[in-house]
N, C-alpha and C positions, 0 to 999 in steps of 0.2 A: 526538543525538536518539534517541528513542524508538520503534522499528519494531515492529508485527507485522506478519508476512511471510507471507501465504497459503500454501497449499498451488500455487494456479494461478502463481504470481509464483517458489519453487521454493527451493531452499537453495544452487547455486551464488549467487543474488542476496544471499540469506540471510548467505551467507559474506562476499562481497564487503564488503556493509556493516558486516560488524563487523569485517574489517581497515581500514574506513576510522573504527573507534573507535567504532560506535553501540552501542544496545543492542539487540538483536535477541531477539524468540519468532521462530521459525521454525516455524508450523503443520507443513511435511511435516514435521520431524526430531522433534519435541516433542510432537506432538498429531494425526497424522495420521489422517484420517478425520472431524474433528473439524465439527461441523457449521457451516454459514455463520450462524445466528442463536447460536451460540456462542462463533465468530470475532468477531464483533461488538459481541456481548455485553460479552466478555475486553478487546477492546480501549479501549472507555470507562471502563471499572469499574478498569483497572489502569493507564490514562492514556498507551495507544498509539497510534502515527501508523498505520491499517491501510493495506498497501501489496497490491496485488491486480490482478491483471488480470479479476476476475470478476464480469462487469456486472450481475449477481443484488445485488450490492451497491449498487448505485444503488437498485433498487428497494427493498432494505432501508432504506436514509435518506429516498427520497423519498417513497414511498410507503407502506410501514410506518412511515416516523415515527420510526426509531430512533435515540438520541441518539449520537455521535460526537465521538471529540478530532483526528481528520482521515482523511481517505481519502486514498488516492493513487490511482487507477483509471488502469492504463498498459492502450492501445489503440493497442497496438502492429501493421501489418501483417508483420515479421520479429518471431517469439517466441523466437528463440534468446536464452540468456541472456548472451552478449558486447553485443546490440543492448539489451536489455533494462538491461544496467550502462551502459553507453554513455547512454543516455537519463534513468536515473537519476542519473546523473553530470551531468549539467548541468543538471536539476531541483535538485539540491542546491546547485551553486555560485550557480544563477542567484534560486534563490525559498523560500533554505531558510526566512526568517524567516515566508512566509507560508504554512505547510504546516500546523501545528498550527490544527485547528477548521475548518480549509477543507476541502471537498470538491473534488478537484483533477485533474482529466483531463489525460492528455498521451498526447502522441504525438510521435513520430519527429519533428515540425515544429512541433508548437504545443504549449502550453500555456492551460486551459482553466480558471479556477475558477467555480465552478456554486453555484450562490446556496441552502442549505439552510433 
């Protein structure tokens, strides 16, 4: 699959997912500083899954209206990035097929897709 990786979500995540074979932009390492309507932007236009913990991004799909090829939105209460792979690690085994175009909340126990 096809990641871009917030700045908030970080580059140990970043890395992880490309030993597990994706393709990864990693905002902090590539584009750091880089604004959230341009994270966004980037990530339609060049046909990536945006992965983020940065809930400015819901308002950008919900309520700006901006179009999206998937969100990931991790709401996480532990941010360390072991919890953070940990959880995307069974987001992936458990729901890869329906991650592309869905706007997708999780957390530590649930998974949440949210209707755009």
């Amino acid at each position: 699959m096809r990641f871009l990786v917030d700045e908030s979500t970080g580059p140990v995540v970043a890395r992880w997912l490309r030993e597990q074979r994706h393709e990864v932009f990693s905002v902090y390492e590539e584009a750091r500083g880089m604004s959230d309507d341009d994270v966004i932007k980037k990530a339609f236009i060049e046909d990536w899954i945006l992965m983020t913990n940065d809930k400015d991004f819901g308002e950008k799909v919900y309520r700006e209206r901006y179009s999206h090829k998937g969100v990931i939105l991790l709401r996480l209460r532990d941010e360390r990035p072991m919890n953070k792979i940990k959880t995307i690690n069974r987001l992936l085994k458990d729901y890869s097929n329906q991650l592309p175009r869905n706007f997708v909340v999780v957390t530590e126990t649930r998974v949440r897709f949210a209707q755009t």
